[in-house]
N, C-alpha and C positions, 0 to 999 in steps of 0.2 A: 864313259859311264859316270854318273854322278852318284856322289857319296852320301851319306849321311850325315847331317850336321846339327848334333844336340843343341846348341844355341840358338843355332838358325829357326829350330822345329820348337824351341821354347819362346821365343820372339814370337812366331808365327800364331802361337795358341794363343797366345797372350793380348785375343781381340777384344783392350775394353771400354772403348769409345769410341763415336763417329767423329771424328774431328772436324769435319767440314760443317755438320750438322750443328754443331756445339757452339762450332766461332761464328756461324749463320744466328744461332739465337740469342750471341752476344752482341754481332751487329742490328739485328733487329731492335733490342733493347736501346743501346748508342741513338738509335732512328726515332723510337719511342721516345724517346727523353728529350731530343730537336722538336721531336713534333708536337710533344705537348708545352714546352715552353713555348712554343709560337703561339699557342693556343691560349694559356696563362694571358700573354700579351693581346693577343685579336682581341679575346671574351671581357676584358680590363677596357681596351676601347671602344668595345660596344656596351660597355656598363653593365654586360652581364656576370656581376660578380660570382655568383653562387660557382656557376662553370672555372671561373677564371680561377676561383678559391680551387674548387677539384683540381683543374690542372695541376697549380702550383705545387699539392699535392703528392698529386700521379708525379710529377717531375723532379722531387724526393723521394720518389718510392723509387723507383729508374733508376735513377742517382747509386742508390743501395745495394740494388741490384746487379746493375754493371759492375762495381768494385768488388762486391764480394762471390760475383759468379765463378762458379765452378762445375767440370763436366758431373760431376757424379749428382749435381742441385738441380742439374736442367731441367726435367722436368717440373719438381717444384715451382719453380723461377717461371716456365711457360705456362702452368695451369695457375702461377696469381697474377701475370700478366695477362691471362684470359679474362679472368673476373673481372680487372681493374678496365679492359678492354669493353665487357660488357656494359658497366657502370660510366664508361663515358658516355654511350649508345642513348643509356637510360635517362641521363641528365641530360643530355642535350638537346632530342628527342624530346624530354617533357617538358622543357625550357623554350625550344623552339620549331618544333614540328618537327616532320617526315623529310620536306622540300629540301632541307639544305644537304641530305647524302649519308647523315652523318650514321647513319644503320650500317653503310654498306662495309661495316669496317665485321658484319658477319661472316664474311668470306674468309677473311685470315681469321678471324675466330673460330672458325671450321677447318682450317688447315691446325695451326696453331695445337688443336684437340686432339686431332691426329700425333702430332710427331711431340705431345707430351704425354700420349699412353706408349712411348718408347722408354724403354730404361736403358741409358745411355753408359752404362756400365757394361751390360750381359748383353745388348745391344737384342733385345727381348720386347716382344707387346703387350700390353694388358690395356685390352682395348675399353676396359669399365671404365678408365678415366676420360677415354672420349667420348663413350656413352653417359654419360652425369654429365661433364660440359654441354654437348650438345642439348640435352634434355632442360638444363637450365636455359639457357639461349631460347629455347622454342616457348617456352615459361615466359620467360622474358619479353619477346618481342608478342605474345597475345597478351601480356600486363596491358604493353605498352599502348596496341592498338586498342584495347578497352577503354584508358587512361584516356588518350587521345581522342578518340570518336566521340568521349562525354565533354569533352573542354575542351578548349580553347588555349593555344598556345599562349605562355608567357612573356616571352617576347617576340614582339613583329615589327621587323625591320622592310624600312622604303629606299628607293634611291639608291645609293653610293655602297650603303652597308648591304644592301638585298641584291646589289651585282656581286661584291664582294664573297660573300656569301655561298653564292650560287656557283663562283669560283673558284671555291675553294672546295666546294664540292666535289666538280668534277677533278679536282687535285686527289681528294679522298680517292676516286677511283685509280689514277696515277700508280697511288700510294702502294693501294693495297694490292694491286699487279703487280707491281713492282717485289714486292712486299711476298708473295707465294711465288711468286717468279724465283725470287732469291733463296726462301727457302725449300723448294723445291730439288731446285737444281743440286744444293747441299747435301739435299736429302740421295739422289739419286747420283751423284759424286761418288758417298760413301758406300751405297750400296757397290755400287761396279767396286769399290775399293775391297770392299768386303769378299764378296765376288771372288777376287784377285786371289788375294789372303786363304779363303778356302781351297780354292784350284791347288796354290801352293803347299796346302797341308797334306791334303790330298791324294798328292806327289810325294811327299814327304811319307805319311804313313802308307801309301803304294811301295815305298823302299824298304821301307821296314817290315812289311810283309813278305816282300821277296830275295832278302838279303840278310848273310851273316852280319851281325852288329862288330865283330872283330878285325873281319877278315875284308867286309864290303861287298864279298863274292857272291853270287846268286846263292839260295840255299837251295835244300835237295828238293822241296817241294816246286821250285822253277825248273830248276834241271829238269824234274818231270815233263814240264810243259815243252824243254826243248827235246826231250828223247821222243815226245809225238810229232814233234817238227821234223825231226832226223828221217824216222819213218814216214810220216804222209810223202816225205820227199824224194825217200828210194822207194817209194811205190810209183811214183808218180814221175819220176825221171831218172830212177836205177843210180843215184848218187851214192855214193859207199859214206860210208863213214865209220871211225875207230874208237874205243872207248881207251881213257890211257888213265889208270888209279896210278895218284902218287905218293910215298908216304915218309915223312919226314924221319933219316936216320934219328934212333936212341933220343928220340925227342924227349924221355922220360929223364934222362941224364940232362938233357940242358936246362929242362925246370929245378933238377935239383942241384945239378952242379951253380947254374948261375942264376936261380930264382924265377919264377912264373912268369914275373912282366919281361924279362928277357926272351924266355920263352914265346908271350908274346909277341914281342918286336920281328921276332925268328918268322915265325907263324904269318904273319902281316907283310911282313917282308916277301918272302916267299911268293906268298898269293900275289903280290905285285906283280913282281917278278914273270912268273906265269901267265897271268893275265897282261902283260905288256908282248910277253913273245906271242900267245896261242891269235892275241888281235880279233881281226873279224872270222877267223877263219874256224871258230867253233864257240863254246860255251865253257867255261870254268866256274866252278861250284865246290865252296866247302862241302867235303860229302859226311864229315863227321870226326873228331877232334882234330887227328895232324892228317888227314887222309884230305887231299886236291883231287876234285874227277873232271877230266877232261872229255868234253865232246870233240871231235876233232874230226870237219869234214876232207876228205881225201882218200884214199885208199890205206895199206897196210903200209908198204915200205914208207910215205910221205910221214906217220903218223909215226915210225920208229924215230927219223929222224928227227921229229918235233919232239918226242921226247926227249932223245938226246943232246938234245941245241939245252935245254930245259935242265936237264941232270949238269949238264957243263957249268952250267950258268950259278947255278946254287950253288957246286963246287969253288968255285971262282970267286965266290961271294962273299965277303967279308960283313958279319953283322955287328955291330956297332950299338953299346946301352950303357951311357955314365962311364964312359972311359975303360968300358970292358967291351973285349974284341972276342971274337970266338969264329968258329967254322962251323957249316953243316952240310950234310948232304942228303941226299933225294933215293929213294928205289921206287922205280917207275912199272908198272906191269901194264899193258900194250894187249888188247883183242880187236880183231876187226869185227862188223856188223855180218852178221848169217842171216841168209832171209827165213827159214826154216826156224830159226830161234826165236823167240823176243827180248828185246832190250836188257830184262830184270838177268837173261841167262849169259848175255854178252858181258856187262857189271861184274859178273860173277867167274865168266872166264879171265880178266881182267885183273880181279883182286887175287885169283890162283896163281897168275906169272906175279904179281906184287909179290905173292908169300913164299913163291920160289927166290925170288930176289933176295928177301930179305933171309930167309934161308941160306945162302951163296954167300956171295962177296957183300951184299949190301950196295950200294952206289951204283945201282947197275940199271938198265934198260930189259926188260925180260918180253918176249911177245910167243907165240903161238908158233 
C-alpha cells in the first residue's frame, strides 16, 4: 500500500512551466538569430541594403532576447518575435516579390500564435492573443498583395543571384518544417508530461480521500466500500468473514503521561503493526481515535487467532520516541458475519466483546 507523501504531493502541484516548450522557444530564437545574420550578410551582397539594415537589426533584437529569456517572458518574447517575423515578410516581399518564398515563413507565424496565447506559468490559454496575431497577419499579407499587384518589385535579380535566390527559398521551406516540427513535438512532450503529473496528483488526492493522514489506514468511508465487498461475496460464494474492533489500552494515559506525539508514534505504530500481520487477508481501517477495525476473511476460530497473533505482538512491542521507551497493549472484541444481520449490527456485536474486554482484564481477545 502506498503512503502518502506531503512533499511528494507539493512538488507534484507545483505545475509551472512546460519545459520543453520553453527551451524549444529558446532554440528557436538561437536559430532566428543564425538566420538572420546570414541574411544581413546575402541582402549586403546583393546590395539590398534596406533588408540587410533590418536584418542587422532583427539580429540584435535575438541577441536580447536569448540572453535575457526567461520561462515566465515566453510568451512576450514569442508574440515580438511574431511581429518582428511578420515585418521581415513585409520587407522583403515589398523589396523583392512573392517568387522568392519569403511569405512562407506564415506557417510558423501561425504556430508561433498558438503556443504564445499559453501562459507558461499556469500552463493556461488565452487564445485572444492568437486571435490579434493572426488578424494582423491576414492585414498584412492583403496590404501586401494590394502593394504588390500596383508595383513593381524593387529589386530584380538575374542569373547567379535569381538561382540563389530561389535556393534559398526552398531552404525557407526547410526552415520552417523544421521549425513547427520542433516546436510541436515540445509542445506535445510537455503535454504527455503534464499528463503524467496529473495522473499522479490524482493518485495522490485518490489517498487522501481514502485514507487516515496519521495512521495511512483506509478510513471508515472505505472500509464501507470493503464491508459491500465482504457481502456481494458471501452472497455469491458463502465466504465468512469476521469483524475484530481493536482498541488501544489507557491510550488516554500515554498522551498524558508521555505527550500526544508519543502518543502518536503509539498510534502509527500499531496500525503498522496490524496491517503488516492482517496482509492480504482482509482490510484494516482507523475506525476512529485509538479504535483499529479489522475486516478479516475466514471463519470465526481463524479470526480469533488473528486477533491473538495481533494482541501478542503489540504486547511484545516496545515503542520508541526521543529516548523514551514505553509499553502498550491491545483489547481486541471478535464477531463473526450472520447472514440474517447486516454489517452495521456485526460492528456492533464486535465493539460489545471490545467493551467486555475492556471491562475484564484489558489485553484480552473477547468473541461471541
Amino acid at each position: 500500500m502506498s503512503k502518502f507523501d506531503a512533499a511528494k504531493f507539493s512538488k507534484l502541484t507545483n505545475i509551472k512551466n512546460l519545459n520543453s516548450s520553453s527551451l524549444a522557444c529558446k532554440y528557436y530564437m538561437v536559430l532566428a538569430f543564425i538566420l538572420h545574420l546570414c541574411y544581413a550578410v546575402l541582402f549586403f551582397v546583393l546590395k539590398a541594403y534596406p533588408i540587410a539594415i533590418y536584418c542587422i537589426l532583427s539580429t540584435i533584437m535575438y541577441s536580447v532576447l536569448m540572453t535575457h529569456f526567461k520561462t515566465k517572458r515566453a510568451r512576450l518574447f514569442l508574440i515580438v518575435t511574431n511581429f518582428e517575423l511578420m515585418s521581415l515578410i513585409c520587407i522583403c516581399v515589398y523589396h523583392m516579390g512573392w517568387e522568392y518564398n519569403f511569405y512562407s515563413y506564415i506557417f510558423t507565424i501561425t504556430l508561433l500564435a498558438i503556443l504564445s496565447s499559453m501562459d507558461y506559468k499556469k500552463t493556461t490559454y488565452n487564445l485572444k492573443f492568437a486571435y490579434v496575431q493572426f488578424a494582423v497577419m491576414i492585414i498584412m499579407l492583403g496590404v501586401l498583395v494590394y502593394i504588390t499587384d500596383t508595383s513593381d518589385p524593387i529589386y530584380t535579380y538575374t542569373g547567379a543571384h535569381h538561382t540563389l535566390l530561389n535556393n534559398i527559398g526552398r531552404i525557407h521551406n526547410i526552415v520552417n518544417v523544421s521549425t513547427m516540427f520542433m516546436l510541436l513535438v515540445a509542445y506535445v512532450n510537455d503535454t504527455n508530461s503534464t499528463a503524467t503529473k496529473l495522473d499522479a496528483m490524482n493518485n495522490e488526492l485518490a489517498f487522501i480521500a481514502t485514507h487516515d493522514p496519521l495512521t495511512n489506514l483506509i478510513n471508515r468511508r472505505s472500509m464501507g466500500d470493503e464491508f459491500t465487498k465482504a457481502e456481494e461475496k458471501y452472497k455469491e460464494k458463502k465466504a465468512p468473514f469476521c469483524i475484530i474492533l481493536a482498541d488501544i489500552d489507557d491510550f488516554k494515559k500515554v498522551n498524558d503521561i508521555y505527550g500526544h506525539d508519543f502518543g502518536d508514534i503509539v498510534l502509527k505504530r500499531t496500525s503498522k503493526i496490524i496491517l503488516d500481520i492482517v496482509g492480504d487477508k482482509g482490510a484494516v481501517c482507523r475506525w476512529g481515535g485509538e479504535e483499529i477495525l479489522i475486516l478479516v476473511y475466514g471463519d470465526l476460530p481463524s479470526a480469533i487467532k488473528l486477533a491473538e497473533e495481533i494482541r501478542s505482538t503489540i504486547q511484545a512491542t516496545s515503542f520508541v520516541f526521543n529516548n523514551t521507551y514505553a509499553k502498550a497493549t491491545l483489547t481486541l472484541g471478535v464477531a463473526k458475519n450472520k447472514p440474517e444481520l447486516p454489517i452495521n449490527k456485526i460492528v456492533t456485536e464486535a465493539d460489545a466483546n471490545l467493551y467486555k474486554g475492556k471491562k475484564s482484564t484489558k489485553n484480552c481477545v473477547v468473541s461471541n
